[in-house]
VEXDREN-2710 file (C-alpha; in Angstrom, 1 decimal):
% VEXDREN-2710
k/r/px/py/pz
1/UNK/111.2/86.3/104.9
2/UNK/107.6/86.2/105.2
3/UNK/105.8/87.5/108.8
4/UNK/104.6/85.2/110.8
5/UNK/100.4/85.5/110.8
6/UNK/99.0/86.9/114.2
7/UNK/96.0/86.3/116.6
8/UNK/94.1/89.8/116.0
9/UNK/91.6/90.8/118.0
10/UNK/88.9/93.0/117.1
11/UNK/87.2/95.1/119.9
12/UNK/84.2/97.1/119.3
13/UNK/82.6/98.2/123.1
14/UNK/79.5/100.2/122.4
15/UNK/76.2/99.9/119.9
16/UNK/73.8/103.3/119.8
17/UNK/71.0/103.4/121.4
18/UNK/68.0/102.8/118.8
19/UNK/70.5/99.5/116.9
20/UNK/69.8/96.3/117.5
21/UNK/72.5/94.6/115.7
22/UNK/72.0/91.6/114.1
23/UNK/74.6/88.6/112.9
24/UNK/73.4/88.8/109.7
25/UNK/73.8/92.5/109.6
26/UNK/77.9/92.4/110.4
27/UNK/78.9/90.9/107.4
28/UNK/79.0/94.2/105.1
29/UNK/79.3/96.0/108.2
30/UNK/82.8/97.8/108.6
31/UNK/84.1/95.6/111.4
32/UNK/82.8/92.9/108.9
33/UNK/84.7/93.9/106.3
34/UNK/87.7/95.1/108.3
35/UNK/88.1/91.6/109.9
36/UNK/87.7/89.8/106.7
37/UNK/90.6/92.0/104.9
38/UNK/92.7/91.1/108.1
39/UNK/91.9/87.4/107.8
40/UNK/92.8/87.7/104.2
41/UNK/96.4/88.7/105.4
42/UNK/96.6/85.3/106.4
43/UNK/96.2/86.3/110.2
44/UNK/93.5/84.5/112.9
45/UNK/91.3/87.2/113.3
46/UNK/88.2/87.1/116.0
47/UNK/85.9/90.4/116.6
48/UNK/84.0/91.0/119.7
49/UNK/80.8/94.1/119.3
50/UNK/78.7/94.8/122.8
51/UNK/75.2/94.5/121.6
52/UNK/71.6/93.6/123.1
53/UNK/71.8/89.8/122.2
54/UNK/74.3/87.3/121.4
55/UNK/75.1/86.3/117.7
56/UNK/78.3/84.9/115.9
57/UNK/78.9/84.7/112.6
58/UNK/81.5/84.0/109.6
59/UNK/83.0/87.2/107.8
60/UNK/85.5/86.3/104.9
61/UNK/87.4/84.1/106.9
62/UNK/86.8/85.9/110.7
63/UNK/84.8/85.2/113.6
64/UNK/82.7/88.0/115.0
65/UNK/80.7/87.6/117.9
66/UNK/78.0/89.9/119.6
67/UNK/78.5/90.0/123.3
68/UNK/75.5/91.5/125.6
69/UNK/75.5/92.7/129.0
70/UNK/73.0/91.3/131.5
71/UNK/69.3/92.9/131.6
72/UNK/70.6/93.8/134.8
73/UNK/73.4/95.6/133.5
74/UNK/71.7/97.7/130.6
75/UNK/69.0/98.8/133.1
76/UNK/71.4/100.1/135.3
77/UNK/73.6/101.8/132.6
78/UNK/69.9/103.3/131.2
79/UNK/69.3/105.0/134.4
80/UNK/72.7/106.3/134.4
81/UNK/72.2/107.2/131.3
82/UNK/69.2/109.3/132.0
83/UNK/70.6/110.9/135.4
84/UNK/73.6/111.9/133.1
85/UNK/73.7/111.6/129.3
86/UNK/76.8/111.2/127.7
87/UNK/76.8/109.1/124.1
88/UNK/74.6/106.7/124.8
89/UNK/73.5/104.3/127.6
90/UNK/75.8/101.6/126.2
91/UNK/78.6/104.3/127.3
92/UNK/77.8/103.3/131.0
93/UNK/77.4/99.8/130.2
94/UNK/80.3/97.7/131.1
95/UNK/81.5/95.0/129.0
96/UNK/82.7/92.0/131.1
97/UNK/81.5/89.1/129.7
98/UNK/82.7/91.0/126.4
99/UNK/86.6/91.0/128.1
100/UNK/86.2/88.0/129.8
101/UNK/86.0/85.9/126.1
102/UNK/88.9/88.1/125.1
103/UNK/91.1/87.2/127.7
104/UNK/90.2/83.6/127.5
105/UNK/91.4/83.5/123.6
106/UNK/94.8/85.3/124.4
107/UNK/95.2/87.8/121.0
108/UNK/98.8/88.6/120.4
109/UNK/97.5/92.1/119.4
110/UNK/93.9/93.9/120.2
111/UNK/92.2/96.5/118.5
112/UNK/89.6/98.6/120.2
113/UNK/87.3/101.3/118.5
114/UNK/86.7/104.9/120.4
115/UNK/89.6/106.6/122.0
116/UNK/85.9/108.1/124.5
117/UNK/84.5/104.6/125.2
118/UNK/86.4/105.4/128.7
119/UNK/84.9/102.6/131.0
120/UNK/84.9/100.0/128.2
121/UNK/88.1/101.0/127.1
122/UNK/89.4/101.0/130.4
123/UNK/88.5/96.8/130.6
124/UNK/89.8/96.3/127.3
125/UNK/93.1/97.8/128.3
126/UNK/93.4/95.7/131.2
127/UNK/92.7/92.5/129.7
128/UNK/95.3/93.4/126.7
129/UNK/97.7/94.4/129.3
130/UNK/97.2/90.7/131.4
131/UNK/97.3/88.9/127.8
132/UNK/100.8/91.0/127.3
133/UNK/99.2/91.7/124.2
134/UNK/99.4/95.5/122.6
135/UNK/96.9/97.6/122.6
136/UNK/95.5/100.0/119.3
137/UNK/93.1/101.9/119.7
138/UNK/91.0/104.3/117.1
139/UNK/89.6/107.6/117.3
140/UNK/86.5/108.1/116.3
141/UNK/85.6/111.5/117.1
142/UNK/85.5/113.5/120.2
143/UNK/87.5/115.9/122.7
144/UNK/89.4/116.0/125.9
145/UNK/85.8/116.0/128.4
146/UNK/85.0/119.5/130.7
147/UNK/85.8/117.2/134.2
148/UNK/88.9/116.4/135.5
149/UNK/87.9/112.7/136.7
150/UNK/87.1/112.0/133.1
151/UNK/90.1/113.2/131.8
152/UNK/92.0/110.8/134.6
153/UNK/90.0/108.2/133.5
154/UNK/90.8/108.9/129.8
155/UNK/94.6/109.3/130.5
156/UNK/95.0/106.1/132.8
157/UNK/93.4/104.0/129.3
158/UNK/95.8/106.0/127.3
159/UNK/98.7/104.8/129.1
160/UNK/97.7/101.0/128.5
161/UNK/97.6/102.2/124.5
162/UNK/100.5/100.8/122.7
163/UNK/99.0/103.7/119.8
164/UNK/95.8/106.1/119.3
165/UNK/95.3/106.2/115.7
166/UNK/93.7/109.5/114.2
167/UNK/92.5/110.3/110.5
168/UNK/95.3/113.2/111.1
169/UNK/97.6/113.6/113.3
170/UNK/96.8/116.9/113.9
171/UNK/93.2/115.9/115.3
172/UNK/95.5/114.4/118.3
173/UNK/96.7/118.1/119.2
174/UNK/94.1/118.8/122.3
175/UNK/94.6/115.2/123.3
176/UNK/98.0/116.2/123.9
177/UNK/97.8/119.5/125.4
178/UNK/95.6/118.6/128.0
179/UNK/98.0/115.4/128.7
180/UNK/96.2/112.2/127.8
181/UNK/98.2/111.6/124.9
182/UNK/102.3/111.5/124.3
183/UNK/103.3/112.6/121.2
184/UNK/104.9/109.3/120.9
185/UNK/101.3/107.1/121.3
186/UNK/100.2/109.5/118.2
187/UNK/99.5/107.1/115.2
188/UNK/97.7/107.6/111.3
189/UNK/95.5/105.3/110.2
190/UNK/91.9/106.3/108.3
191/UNK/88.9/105.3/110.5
192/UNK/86.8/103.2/108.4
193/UNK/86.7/102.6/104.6
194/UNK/83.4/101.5/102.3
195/UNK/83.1/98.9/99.8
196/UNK/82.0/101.1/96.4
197/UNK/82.2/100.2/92.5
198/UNK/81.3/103.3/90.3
199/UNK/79.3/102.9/87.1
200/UNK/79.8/104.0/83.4
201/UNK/79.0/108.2/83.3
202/UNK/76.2/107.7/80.8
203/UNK/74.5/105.3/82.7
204/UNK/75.3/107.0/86.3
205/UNK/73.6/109.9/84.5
206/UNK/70.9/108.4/82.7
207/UNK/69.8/107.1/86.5
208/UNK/70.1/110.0/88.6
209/UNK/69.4/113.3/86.3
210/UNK/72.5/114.7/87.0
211/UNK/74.4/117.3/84.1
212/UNK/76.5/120.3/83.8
213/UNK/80.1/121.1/83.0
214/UNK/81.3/120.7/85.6
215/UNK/78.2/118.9/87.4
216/UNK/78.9/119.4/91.0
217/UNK/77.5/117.5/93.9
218/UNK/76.8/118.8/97.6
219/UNK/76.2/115.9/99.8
220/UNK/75.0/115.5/103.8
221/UNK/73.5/117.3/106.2
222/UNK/72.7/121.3/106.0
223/UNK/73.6/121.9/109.2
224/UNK/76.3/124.6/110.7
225/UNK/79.4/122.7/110.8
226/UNK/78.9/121.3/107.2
227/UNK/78.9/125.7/106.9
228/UNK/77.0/124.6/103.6
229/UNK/76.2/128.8/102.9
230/UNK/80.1/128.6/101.6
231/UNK/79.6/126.3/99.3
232/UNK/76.7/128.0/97.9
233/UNK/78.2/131.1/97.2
234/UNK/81.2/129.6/96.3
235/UNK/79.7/127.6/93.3
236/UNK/77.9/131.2/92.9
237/UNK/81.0/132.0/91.3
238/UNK/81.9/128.9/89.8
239/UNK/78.6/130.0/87.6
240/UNK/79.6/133.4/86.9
241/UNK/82.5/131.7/85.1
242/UNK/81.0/128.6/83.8
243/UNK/77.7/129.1/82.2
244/UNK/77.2/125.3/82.3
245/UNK/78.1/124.4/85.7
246/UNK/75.2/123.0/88.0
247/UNK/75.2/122.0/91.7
248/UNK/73.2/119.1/92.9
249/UNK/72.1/119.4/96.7
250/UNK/71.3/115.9/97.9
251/UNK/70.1/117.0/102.3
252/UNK/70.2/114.5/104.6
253/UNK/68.5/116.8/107.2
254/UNK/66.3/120.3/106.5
255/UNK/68.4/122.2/108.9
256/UNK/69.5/124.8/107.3
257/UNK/67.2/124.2/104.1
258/UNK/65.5/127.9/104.0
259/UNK/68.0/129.5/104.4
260/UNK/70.4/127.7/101.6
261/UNK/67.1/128.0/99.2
262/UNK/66.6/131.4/100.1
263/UNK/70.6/132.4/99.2
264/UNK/69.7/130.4/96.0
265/UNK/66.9/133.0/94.9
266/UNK/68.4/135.7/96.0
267/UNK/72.3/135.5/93.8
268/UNK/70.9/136.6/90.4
269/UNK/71.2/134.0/87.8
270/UNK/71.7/131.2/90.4
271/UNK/67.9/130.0/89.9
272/UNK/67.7/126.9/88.0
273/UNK/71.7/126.2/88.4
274/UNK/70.8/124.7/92.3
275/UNK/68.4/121.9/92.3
276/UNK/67.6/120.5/96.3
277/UNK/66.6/116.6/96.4
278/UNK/66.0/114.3/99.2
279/UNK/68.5/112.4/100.4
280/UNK/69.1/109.4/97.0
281/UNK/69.2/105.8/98.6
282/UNK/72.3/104.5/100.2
283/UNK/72.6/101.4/98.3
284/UNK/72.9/103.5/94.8
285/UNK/75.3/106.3/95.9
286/UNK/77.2/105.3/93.3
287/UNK/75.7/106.6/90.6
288/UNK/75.3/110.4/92.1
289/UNK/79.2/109.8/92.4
290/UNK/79.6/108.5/88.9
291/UNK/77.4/110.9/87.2
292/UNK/79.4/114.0/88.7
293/UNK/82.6/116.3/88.5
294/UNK/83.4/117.5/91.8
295/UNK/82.1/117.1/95.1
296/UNK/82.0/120.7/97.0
297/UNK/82.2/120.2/100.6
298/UNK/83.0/122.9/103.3
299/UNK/83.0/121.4/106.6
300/UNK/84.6/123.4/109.6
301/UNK/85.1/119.8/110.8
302/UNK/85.2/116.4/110.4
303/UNK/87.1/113.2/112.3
304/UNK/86.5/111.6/109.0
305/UNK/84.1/111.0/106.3
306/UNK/82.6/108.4/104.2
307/UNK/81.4/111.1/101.3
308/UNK/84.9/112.0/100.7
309/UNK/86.3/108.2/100.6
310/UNK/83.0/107.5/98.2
311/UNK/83.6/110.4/95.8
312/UNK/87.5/109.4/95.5
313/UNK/86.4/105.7/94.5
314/UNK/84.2/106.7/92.0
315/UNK/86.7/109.3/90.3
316/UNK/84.6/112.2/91.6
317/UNK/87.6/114.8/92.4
318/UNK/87.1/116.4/96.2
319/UNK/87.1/120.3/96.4
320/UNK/86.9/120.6/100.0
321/UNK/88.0/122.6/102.8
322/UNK/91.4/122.3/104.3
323/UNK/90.5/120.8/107.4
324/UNK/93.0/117.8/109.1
325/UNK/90.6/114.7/107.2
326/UNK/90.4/116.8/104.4
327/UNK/93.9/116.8/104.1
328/UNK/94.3/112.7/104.8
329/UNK/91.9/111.6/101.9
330/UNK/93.2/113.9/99.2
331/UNK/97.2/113.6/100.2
332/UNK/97.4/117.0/101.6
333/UNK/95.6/118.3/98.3
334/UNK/97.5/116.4/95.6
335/UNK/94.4/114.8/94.6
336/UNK/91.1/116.7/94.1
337/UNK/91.9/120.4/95.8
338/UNK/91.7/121.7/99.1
339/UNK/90.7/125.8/100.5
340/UNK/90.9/127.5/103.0
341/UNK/87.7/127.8/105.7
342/UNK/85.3/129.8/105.5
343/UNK/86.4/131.2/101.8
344/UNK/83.7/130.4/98.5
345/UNK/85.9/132.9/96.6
346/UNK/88.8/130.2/97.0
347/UNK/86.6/127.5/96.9
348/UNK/85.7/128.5/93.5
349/UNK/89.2/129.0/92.5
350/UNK/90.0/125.5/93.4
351/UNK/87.0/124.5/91.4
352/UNK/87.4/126.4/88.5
353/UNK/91.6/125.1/88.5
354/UNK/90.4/121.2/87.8
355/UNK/89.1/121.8/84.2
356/UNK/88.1/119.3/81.8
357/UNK/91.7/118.1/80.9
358/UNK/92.7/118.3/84.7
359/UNK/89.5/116.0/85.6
360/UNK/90.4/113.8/83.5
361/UNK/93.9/113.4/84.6
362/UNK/92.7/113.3/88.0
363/UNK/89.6/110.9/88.1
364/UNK/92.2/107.8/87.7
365/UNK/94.7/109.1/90.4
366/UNK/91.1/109.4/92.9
367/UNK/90.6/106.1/92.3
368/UNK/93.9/104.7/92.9
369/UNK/94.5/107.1/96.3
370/UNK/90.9/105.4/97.1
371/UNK/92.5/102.0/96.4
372/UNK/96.1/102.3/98.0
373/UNK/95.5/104.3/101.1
374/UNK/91.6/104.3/102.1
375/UNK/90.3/100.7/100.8
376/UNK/89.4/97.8/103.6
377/UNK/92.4/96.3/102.5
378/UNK/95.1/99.3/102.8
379/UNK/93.4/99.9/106.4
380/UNK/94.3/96.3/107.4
381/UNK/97.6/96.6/106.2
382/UNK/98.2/99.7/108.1
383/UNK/96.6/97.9/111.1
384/UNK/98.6/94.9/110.8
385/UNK/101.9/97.2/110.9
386/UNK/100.9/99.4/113.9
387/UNK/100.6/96.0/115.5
388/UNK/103.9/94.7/114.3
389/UNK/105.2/97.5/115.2
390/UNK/103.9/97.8/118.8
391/UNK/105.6/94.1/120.0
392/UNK/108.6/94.8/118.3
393/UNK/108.8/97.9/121.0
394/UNK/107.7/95.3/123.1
395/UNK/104.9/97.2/124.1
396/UNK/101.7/95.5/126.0
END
């Protein structure tokens, strides 16, 4: 027996500081794309976004409509903002009018993004709550806060939460230590997903400059936490072994950028392997994707991460650190490789295990975990049964 199609309601209460999000804009967004794979579930499927100015438009079948604040309103959150910073002004900004059109088209299920959006969040579970509809809501980053009245605040919105969905369950752990979570409001569900088609390898190639055996690719910002001095000397070994083998630095900020260059010149026979470039244009990632092996990242965390999906869609097998996301994109390791923290001599054991013959065995099953478990359209589907599952419980 086929399920009956559901009211879905889409909740997204915040916008950073320096967008000014446009209709036209939301279409290829991900709440744009989300919506439109929900709609194309056959469900009725409306998305409210807070944002400086009002807009609505059509995404594959959804409606999604920008909800703004009074002028009143945002310059009272800005000077809040100012007196004490925390995300952005639009944290301090509440979203009435946004709730108020909720309530007023009664969802059978809502979905709100940011488990830290605590006064939004906070509306959006009441008006779920008054619609008896459930509540989902998805982390996007972030920890238990230093102050007790925050952490009241944050527990009171996570009682109204029929589920919190996490990349990993194991990112819920300090939500539950400190007691906003239960155990039992602990859900899975990736955060986002991208839309990605990868090209031929010649031509990927051809485009972007990119060779070696195997041509690796180290992608994002040289900062701390991306710990990118592992991965250096971690393909510093992959070299020893593999004559052929080049790395391909694409920095998205300078960070860390003399001090990765200058562990470059100083691992004899590195020079020339490690070429640094600016950060390639976001419309044409692809083709960096395409062209390479492996992608070598060694993050000491991540909530999620839209390399990782990227590389997996375009058959471009993961060596990464085994971090909780980590973990969730490549099936606990079963597709691309996973090492431990902190460790380039296992990193380049990981490496060095996915050979030609393994890469090609592999680049198909990337693809296919990209397809089955991280597209728009496995999201919605794991959306669709958190929300199933949550009024079976009977849960508002």
């Amino acid at each position: 027996m086929t399920a009956a199609p559901l009211r879905l309601a889409l909740v997204v209460p915040f916008y950073e500081p320096d967008a000014d999000v446009a209709p036209r804009s939301l279409q290829g967004s991900a709440l744009g794309e989300l919506a439109a794979a929900l709609a194309a579930r056959g469900h009725t499927v409306r998305a409210w976004q807070l944002a400086r100015r009002a807009g609505t438009v059509a995404a594959g079948g959804a409606t999604i409509e920008l909800v703004p604040s009074s002028a009143l309103l945002r310059q009272a959150a800005a000077m809040v903002f100012r007196r004490a910073p925390r995300y952005g002004p639009a944290y301090f900004e509440p979203a009435w009018r946004l709730n108020a059109a909720l309530a007023q088209w009664s969802p059978q299920a809502v979905h709100s993004a940011g488990l830290t959006m605590d006064l939004n969040l906070g509306l959006t579970g009441r008006t779920a709550a008054r619609s008896a509809a459930p509540l989902l809501v998805h982390f996007h980053g972030g920890l238990p806060a230093a102050d007790a009245f925050t952490n009241r605040l944050r527990r009171a919105n996570a009682r109204r939460a029929a589920r919190v969905l996490f990349t990993h369950p194991e990112q819920a752990a300090p939500w539950v230590d400190t007691g906003i979570l239960r155990p039992d409001h602990v859900g899975q569900a990736f955060e986002t997903s991208v839309r990605i088609t990868p090209l031929p390898r010649a031509l990927a190639r051809a485009r972007t400059g990119i060779d070696g055996d195997p041509a690796c690719l180290m992608l994002g910002r040289l900062e701390a936490v991306k710990d990118p001095v592992t991965t250096l000397a971690g393909f510093a070994l992959i070299a020893e072994r593999r004559p052929l083998a080049r790395l391909h630095v694409y920095a998205l900020t300078e960070a860390l950028r003399r001090e990765c260059e200058a562990l470059v010149a100083a691992i004899p026979g590195l020079a020339g392997r490690v070429s640094f470039r600016p950060a390639w244009p976001r419309e044409r990632m692809a083709e960096l994707y395409s062209a390479a092996d492996l992608l070598l990242q060694s993050s000491r965390r991540e909530w999620s991460s839209l390399t990782v999906m990227e590389a997996l869609a375009c058959g471009c097998l993961p060596v990464l650190s085994s971090i909780p996301a980590f973990r969730a994109f490549t099936d606990e390791g079963r597709v691309g490789a996973l090492f431990p923290m902190g460790r380039p001599e296992l990193l380049a054991d990981a490496a060095l295990r996915l050979g030609p013959l393994e890469r090609r065995t592999q680049a198909p099953l990337a693809t296919r975990r990209f397809q089955e478990a991280l597209s728009f359209e496995a999201l919605a589907e794991r959306i669709e049964a958190e929300a199933r599952g949550a009024m079976r419980r009977g849960q508002p």
